[in-house]
C-alpha positions as CSV (number, residue, x, y, z in Angstrom):
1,X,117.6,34.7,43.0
2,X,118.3,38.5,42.2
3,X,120.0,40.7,45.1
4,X,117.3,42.7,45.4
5,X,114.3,39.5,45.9
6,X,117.5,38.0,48.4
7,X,117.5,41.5,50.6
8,X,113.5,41.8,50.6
9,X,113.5,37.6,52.1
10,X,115.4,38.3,54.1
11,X,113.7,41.4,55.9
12,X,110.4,39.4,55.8
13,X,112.6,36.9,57.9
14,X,113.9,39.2,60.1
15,X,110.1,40.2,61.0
16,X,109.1,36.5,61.6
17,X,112.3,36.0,64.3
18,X,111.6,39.0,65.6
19,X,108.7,38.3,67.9
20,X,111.2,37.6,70.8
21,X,113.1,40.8,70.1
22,X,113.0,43.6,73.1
23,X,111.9,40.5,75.7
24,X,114.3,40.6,78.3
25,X,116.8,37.6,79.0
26,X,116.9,35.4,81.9
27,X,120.4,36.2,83.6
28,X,122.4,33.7,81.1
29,X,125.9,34.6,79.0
30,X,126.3,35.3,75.5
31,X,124.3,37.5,73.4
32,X,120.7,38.6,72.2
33,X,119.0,40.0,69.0
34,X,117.2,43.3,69.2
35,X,115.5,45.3,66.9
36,X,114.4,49.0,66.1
37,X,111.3,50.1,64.3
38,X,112.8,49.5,61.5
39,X,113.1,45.7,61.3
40,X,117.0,46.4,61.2
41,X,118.8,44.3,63.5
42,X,121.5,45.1,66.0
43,X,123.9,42.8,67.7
44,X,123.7,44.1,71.6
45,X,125.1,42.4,75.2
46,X,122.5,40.9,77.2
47,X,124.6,42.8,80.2
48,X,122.8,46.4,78.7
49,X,119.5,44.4,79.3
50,X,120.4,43.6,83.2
51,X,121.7,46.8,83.8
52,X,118.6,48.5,82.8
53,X,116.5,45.9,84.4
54,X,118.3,45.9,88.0
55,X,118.3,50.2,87.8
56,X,114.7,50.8,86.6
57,X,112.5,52.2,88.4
58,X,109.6,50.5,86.5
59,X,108.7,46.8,87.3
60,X,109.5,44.9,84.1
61,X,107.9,41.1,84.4
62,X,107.4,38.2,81.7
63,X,104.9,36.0,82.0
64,X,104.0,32.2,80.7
65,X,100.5,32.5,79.2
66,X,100.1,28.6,79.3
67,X,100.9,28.8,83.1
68,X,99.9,31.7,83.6
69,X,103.1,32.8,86.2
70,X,105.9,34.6,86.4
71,X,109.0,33.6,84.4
72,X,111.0,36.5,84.9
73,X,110.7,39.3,87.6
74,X,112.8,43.0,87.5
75,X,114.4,43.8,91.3
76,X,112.3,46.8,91.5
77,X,108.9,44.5,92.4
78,X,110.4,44.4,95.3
79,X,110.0,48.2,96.3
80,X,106.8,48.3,94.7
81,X,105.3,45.2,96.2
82,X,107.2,43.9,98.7
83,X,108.1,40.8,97.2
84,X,111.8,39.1,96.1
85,X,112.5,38.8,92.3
86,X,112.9,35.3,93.3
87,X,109.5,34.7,95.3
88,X,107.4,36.1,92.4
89,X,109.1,33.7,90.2
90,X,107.0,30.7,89.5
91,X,103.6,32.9,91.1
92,X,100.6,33.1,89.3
93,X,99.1,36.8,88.5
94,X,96.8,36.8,89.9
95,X,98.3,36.3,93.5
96,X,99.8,39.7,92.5
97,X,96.3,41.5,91.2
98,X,93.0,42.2,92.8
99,X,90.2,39.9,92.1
100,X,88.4,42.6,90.1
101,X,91.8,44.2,88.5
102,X,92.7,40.5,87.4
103,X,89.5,39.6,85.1
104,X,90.1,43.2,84.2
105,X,93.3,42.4,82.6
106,X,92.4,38.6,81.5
107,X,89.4,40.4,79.5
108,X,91.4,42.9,77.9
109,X,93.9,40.5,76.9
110,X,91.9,38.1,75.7
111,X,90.2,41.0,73.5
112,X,93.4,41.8,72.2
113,X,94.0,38.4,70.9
114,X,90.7,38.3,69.1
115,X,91.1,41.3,67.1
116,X,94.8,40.7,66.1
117,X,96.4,43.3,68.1
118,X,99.7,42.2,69.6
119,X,100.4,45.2,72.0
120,X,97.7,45.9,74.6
121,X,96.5,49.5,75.6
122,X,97.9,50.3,79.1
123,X,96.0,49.4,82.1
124,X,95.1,51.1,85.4
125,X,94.9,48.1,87.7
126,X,95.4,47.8,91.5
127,X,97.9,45.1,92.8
128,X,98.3,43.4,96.2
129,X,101.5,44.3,98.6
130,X,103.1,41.6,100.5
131,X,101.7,43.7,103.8
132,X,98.2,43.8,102.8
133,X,97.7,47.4,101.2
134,X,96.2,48.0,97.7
135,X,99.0,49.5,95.3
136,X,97.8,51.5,92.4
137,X,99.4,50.4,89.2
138,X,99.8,51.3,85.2
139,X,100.5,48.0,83.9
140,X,101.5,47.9,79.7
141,X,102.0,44.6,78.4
142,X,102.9,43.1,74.4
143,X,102.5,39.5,73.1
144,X,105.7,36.9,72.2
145,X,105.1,34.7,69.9
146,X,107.0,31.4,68.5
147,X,107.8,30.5,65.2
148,X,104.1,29.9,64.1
149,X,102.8,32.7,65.5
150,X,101.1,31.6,68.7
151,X,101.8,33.4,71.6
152,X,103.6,32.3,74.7
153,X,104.2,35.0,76.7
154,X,103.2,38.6,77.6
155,X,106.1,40.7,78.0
156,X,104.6,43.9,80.5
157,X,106.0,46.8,82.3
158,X,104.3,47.8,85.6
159,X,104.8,51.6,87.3
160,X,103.3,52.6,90.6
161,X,100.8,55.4,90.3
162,X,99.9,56.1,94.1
163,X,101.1,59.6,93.5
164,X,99.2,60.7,90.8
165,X,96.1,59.1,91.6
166,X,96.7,61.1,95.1
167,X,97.0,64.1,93.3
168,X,94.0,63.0,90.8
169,X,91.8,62.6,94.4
170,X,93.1,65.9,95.5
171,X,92.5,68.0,91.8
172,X,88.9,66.3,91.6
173,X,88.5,67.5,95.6
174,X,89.3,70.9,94.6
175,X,87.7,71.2,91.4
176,X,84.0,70.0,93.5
177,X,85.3,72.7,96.5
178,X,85.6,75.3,93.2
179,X,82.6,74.2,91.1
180,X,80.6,74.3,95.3
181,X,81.9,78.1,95.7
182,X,80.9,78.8,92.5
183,X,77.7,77.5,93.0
184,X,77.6,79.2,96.6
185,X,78.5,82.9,95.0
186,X,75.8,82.4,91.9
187,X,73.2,81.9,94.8
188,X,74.4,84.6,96.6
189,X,74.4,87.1,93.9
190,X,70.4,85.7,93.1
191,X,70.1,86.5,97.0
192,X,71.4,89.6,97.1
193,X,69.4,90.7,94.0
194,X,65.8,89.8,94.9
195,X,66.5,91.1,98.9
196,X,67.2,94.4,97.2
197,X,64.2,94.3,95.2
198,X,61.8,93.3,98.2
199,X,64.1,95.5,100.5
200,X,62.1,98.2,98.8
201,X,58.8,97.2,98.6
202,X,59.2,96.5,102.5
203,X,60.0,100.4,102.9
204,X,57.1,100.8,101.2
205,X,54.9,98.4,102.9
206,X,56.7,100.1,106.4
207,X,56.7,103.4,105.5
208,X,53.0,103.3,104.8
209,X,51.3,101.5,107.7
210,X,53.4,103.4,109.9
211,X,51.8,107.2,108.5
212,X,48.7,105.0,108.3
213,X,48.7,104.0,112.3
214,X,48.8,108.0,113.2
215,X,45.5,108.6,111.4
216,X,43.8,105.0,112.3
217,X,43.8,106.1,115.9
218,X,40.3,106.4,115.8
219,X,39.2,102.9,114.6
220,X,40.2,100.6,117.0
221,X,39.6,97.6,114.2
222,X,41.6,99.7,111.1
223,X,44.3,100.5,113.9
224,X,44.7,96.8,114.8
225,X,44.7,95.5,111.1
226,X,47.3,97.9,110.3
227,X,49.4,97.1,113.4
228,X,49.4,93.6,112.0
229,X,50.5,94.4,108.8
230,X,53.8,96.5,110.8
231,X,54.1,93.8,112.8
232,X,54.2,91.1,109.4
233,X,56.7,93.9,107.5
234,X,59.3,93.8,110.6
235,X,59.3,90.1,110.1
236,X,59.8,90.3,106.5
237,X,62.6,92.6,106.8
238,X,64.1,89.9,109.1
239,X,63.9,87.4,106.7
240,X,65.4,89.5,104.2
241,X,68.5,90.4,106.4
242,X,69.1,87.2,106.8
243,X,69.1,86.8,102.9
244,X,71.7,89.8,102.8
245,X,73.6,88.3,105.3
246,X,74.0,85.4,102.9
247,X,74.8,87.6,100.2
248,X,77.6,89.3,102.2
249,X,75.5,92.3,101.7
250,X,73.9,93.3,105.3
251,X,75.4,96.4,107.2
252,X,77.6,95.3,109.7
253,X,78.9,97.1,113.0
254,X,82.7,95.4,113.5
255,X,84.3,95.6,116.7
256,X,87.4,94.4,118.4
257,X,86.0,91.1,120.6
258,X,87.2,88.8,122.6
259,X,85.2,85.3,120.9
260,X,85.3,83.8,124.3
261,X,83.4,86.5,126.1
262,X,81.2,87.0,123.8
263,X,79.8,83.7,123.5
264,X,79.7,82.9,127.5
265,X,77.3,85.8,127.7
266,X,74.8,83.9,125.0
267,X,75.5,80.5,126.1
268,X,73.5,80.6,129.3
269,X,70.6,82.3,127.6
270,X,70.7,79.3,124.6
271,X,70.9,76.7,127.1
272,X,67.1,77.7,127.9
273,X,67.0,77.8,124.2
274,X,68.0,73.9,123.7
275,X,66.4,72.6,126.7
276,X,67.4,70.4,130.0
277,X,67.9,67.4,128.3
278,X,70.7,68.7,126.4
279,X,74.0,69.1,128.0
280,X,75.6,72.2,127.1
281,X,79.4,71.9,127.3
282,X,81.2,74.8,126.9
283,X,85.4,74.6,126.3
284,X,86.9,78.2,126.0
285,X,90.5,77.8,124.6
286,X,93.3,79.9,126.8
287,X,94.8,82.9,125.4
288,X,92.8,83.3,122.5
289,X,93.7,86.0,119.7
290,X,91.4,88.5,119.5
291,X,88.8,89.1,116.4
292,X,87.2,91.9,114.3
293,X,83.5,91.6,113.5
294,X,79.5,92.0,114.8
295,X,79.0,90.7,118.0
296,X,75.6,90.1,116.6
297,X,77.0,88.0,113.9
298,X,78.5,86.2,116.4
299,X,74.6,85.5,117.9
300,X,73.7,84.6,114.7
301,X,76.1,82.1,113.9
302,X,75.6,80.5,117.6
303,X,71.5,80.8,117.4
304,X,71.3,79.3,114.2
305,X,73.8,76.3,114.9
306,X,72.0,75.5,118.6
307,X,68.1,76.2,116.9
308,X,69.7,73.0,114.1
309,X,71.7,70.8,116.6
310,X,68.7,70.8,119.3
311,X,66.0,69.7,116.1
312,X,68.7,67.1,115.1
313,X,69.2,65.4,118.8
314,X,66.3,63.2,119.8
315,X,65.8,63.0,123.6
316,X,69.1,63.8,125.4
317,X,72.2,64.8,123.7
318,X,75.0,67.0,124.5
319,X,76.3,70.3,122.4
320,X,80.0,71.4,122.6
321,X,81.1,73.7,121.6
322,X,85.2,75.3,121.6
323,X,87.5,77.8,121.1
324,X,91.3,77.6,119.9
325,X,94.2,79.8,118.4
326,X,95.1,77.8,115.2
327,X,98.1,78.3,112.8
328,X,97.8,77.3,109.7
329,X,101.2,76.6,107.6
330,X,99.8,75.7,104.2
331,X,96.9,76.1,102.0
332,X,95.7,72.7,101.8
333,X,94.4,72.5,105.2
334,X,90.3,72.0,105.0
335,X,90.5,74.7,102.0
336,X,92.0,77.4,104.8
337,X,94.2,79.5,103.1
338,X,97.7,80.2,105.2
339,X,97.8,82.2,108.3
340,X,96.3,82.7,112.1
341,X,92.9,82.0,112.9
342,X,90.5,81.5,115.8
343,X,89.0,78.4,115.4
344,X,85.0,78.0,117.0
345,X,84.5,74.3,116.4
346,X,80.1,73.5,117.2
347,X,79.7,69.6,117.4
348,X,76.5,67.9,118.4
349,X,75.2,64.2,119.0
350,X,72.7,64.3,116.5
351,X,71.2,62.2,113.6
352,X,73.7,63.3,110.9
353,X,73.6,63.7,107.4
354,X,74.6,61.7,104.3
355,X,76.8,63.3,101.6
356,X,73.7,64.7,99.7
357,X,72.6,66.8,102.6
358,X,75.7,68.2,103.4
359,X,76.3,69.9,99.7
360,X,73.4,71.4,99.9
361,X,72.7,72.7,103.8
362,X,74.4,76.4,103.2
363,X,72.0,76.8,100.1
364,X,69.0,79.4,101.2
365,X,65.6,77.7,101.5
366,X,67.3,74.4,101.9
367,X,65.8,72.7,104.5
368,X,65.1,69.0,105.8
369,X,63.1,70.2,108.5
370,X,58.6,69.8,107.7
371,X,56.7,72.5,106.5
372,X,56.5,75.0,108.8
373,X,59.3,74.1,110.7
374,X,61.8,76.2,109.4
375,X,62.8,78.6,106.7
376,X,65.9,76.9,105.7
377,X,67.5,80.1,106.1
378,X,70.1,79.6,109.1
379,X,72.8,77.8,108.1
380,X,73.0,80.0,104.7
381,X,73.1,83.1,107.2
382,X,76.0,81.6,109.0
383,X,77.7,80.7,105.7
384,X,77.4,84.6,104.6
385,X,78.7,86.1,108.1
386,X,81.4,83.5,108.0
387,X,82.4,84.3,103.8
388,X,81.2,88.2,104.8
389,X,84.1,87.7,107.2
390,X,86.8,86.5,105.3
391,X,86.7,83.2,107.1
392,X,86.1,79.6,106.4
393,X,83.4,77.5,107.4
394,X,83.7,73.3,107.8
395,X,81.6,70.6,108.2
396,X,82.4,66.9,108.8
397,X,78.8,64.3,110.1
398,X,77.5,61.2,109.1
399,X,74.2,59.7,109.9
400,X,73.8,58.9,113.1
401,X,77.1,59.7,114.2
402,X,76.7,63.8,115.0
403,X,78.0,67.0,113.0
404,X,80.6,68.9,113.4
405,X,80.9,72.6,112.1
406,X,84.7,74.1,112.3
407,X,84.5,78.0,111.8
408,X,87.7,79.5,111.0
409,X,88.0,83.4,111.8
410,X,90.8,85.5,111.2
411,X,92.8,87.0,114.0
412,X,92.8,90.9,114.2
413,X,96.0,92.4,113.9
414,X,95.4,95.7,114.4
415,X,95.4,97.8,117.7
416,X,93.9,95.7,120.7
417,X,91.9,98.9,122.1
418,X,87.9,97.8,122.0
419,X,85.5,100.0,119.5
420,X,83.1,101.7,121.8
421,X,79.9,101.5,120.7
422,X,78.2,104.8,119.1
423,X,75.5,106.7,121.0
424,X,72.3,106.2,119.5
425,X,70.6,108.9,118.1
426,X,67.8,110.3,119.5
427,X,64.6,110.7,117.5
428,X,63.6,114.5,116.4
429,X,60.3,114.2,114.6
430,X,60.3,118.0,113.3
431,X,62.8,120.3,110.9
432,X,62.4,123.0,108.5
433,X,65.5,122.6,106.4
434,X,65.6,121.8,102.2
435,X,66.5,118.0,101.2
436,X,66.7,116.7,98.3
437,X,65.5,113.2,98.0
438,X,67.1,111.0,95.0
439,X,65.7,107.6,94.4
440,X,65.3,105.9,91.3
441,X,62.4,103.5,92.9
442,X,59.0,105.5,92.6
443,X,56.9,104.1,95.6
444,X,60.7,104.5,97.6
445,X,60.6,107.9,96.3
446,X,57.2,109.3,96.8
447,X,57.5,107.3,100.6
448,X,60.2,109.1,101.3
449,X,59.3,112.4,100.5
450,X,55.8,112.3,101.8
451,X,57.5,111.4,105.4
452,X,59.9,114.5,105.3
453,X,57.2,116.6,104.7
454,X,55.2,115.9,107.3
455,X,58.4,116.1,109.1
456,X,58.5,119.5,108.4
457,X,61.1,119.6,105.6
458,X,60.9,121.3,102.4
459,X,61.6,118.5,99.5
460,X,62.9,118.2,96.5
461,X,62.9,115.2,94.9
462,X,64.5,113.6,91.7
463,X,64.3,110.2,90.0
464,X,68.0,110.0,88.9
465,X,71.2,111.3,89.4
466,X,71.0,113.2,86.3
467,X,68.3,114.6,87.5
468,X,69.7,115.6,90.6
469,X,72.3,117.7,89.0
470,X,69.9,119.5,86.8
471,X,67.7,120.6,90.0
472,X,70.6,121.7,92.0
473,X,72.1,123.8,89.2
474,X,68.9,125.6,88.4
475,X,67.5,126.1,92.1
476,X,68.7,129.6,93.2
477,X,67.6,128.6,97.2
478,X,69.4,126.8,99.3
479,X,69.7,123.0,99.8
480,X,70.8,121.7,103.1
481,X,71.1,118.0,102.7
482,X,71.0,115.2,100.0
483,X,69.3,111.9,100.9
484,X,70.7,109.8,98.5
485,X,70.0,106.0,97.1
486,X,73.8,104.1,96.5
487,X,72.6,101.7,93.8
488,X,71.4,103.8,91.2
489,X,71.9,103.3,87.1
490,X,73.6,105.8,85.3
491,X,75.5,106.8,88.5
492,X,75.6,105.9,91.9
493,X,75.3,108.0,94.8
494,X,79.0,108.3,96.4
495,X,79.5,109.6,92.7
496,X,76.1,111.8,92.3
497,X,77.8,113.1,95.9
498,X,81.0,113.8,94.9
499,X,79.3,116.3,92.2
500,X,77.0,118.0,94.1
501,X,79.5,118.9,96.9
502,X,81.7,120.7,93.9
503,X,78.6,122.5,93.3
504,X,77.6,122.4,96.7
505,X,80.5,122.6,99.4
506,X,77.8,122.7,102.4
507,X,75.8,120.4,101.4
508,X,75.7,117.2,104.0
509,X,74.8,113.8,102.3
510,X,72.8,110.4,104.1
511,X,73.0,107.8,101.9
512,X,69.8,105.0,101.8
513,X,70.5,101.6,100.6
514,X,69.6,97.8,101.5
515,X,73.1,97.1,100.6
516,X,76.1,97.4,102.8
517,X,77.7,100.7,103.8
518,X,81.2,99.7,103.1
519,X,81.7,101.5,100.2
520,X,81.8,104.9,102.2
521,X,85.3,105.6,102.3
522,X,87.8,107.8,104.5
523,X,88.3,109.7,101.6
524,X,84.9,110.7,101.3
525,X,85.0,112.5,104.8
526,X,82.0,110.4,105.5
527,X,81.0,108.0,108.5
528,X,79.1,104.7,107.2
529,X,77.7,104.6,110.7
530,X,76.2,108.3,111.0
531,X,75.9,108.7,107.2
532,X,74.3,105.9,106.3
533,X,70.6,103.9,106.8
534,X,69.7,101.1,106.0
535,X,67.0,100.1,103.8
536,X,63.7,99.4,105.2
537,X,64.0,102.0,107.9
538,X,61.1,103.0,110.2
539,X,59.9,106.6,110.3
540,X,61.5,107.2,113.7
541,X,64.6,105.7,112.0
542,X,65.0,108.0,109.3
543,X,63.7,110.9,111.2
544,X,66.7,110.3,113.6
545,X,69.7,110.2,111.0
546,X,67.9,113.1,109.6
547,X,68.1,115.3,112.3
548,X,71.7,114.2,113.1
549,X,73.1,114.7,110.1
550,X,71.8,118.4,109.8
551,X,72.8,118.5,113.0
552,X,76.7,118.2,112.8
């Protein structure tokens, strides 16, 4: 036999011994083959095997497949189970796997067999602890065959995966939390858009039954038809804030409160609201931290949640509802980011909700309730102040078991001295100064102007910004006030401002939108509260700011 047929017998003989190779020895002297992936054989110490078996943090195990038990167990089993290497020898696997995790393996095993593959894919199974609890596992096991190629054992390695599968739990929790906000802002944005749409046909809608009622006063029937349609608009315009309110949109008064006084004046007034077979427990916390934001948000929020929990408790019930200072420390806490809130927690004894109900309750129309029972606009209202607010908003129930809503507010941080609250202004339904009226909304437009003007006021009136510019720069008279729409295309009207007054250094500006105010700046020189009205406004509204504004 030629040395070169002599070496290639003897590597094909090296491959057939080799099915023991990398299995590791009982705790017995003397020495072992191993092998790399070459075939090539190296002479090693079975003391490298027990050293890396006893320091591993891995559970390495050998099984009998004809017994189906343990012939060999690592030390480590015993920090990941419980168990002694010495009590798992001789145990079947299936006193270490669940039920379900062990036909799982006996399955995949057996499929392994079938199609010739001698290494199994690895496994995510969930094995029993001595004291009961379920351990997560990643179990990856190999064939050993004898001499005629039948296997006899499964050589595996085991590692504990509680704390990725934790962190798994927690990454699929955020990403739903992520994909809900998303879901919760896309809505909002929809919202926002068609409240500004029928913002304006409102005005309109408004604006013309109101110039309507003055010259109906003479038809008792036209007068009270057009009285209905005000009274229908108003309404509307309700509904609508409610809708920017969701959007984070809505013009907003903040003021320096005290939560705690602010809700004990409403809660007497909502416990006529609920009924008298609904307790109404009230639990102010001590000491609280003071807040910035609408007291009338602060209705809103507590309206909406008592109008929900009194349609979800059948016969008696009780409401309770607290307040706390709350720290939080990190930013895992209920999806609260770090820092010092005021916590308003709003629990009932109510039916509940399942899981379904609850992803869907701050969605706008949402609504469980029959037809004609509700709009399905409160809780998205409360989910806008709350957002609007830069807090969070919780909410933990199950059916039959009550809800819970846990509202967390930012503390203010500023100076502790209360806002006073603005003098209204009184209504002046007469003038004789110039305005000029931009708007790119044509019925807005023409509504507008024709109220000025039998107001008294000379108008001028322009469709855009553009426009705007062009009439100011070509009229030689004077122009004593610009009555502005923000959202404009093109340009919007802090900017169409900002060029008129270099044109223009008297002119005063009121600025007309169904959005929020917030974008008037100190650096404008303007007041959002005196400058600014908000879309639909009344004719003794707008006559009002007006007045005031040429006033100054």
């Amino acid at each position: 036999m030629g040395k070169q047929v002599r070496k290639q017998k003897k590597r094909e003989d090296n491959r057939k011994s080799a099915h023991y190779a990398g299995a590791i020895p009982e705790y017995l002297p003397g020495s072992v083959r191993a092998h790399d992936l070459d075939g090539r054989f190296l002479l090693v110490n079975d003391e490298n095997y027990r050293l890396i078996a006893q320091h591993t943090i891995d559970v390495i195990y050998k099984v009998n497949i004809e017994q189906d038990a343990f012939v060999y167990m690592s030390p480590s089993v015993e920090r990941v189970f419980g168990y002694t290497p010495e009590e798992c020898i001789g145990t079947t696997v299936h006193a270490l796997l669940t039920d379900a995790s062990y036909e799982l393996q006996r399955e995949k095993m057996r499929a392994d067999l079938e199609s010739g593959y001698k290494d199994s894919e690895v496994l995510e199974l969930e094995a029993c602890h001595k004291d009961g609890h379920i351990v997560p596992i990643e179990a990856h096991a190999r064939f050993l065959f004898d001499d005629q190629g039948k296997p006899v054992e499964i050589l595996g390695v085991t590692r504990e995966i509680s704390e990725r599968k934790q962190a798994e739990e927690e990454r699929a929790k955020l990403q739903l939390e992520l994909a809900q906000a998303q879901k919760m802002e896309s809505i909002g944005r929809l919202a926002g858009g068609l409240a500004h749409d029928f913002n304006n046909m409102l005005g309109v809608i408004i604006g013309r039954s109101e110039m309507a009622l003055k010259r109906a006063t003479a038809d008792p029937l036209l007068f009270s038809d057009l009285q209905s349609i005000l009274k229908v608009a108003r309404h509307s315009a309700t509904l609508i804030r409610q809708l920017m309110t969701f959007a984070r949109k809505q013009t907003i008064s903040p003021k320096v409160l005290d939560l705690n006084e602010t809700l004990a004046k409403m809660l007497n007034m909502f416990q006529q609201l609920i009924g008298g077979d609904i307790v109404l427990d009230w639990r102010p916390g001590k000491g609280l931290w003071l807040l910035k934001m609408d007291p009338s948000q602060i209705d809103q929020i507590l309206a909406n949640l008592c109008v929900n929990a009194r349609d979800a408790i059948e016969n008696v019930g009780r409401i309770t509802v607290e307040t706390e200072n709350v720290h939080i420390d990190t930013g895992t806490h209920a999806g609260v980011a770090p820092g010092q809130y005021v916590l308003m927690t709003f629990s009932d004894t109510g039916c509940g909700m399942d899981r379904t109900i609850i992803d869907r309750i701050f969605e706008p129309f949402f609504t469980t309730k029959e037809v004609g029972k509700g709009t399905g606009l409160g809780l998205s209202t409360i989910y806008g102040i709350v957002k609007q607010n830069q807090g969070v908003i919780n909410v933990s129930s199950e059916l039959g078991a009550g809800t819970t809503f846990r509202i967390y507010l930012p503390r203010f941080q500023g100076a502790e001295d209360r806002i006073s609250q603005e003098k209204p202004l009184q209504f002046v339904d007469c003038g004789s100064e110039t305005i000029l009226v931009v708007e790119d909304e044509p019925d807005i437009l023409e509504m507008t102007v024709m109220t000025l003007e039998r107001l008294g006021y000379t108008v001028l009136s322009a469709k855009t910004p553009e426009e705007a510019i062009r009439l100011v720069e070509e009229s030689p008279d004077e122009i004593q006030m610009l009555l502005t729409d923000v959202i404009m295309p093109g340009m919007n009207g802090w900017d169409l401002s900002k060029e008129l007054l270099l044109r223009r250094p008297a002119l005063k500006c009121l600025f007309m939108s169904g959005y929020d105010s917030k974008g008037l700046s100190p650096e404008t020189g303007l007041n959002p509260k005196s400058d600014f009205i908000r879309k639909p406004f009344t004719l003794k509204n707008l006559a009002a700011k007006v007045r005031g504004v040429l006033d100054r």
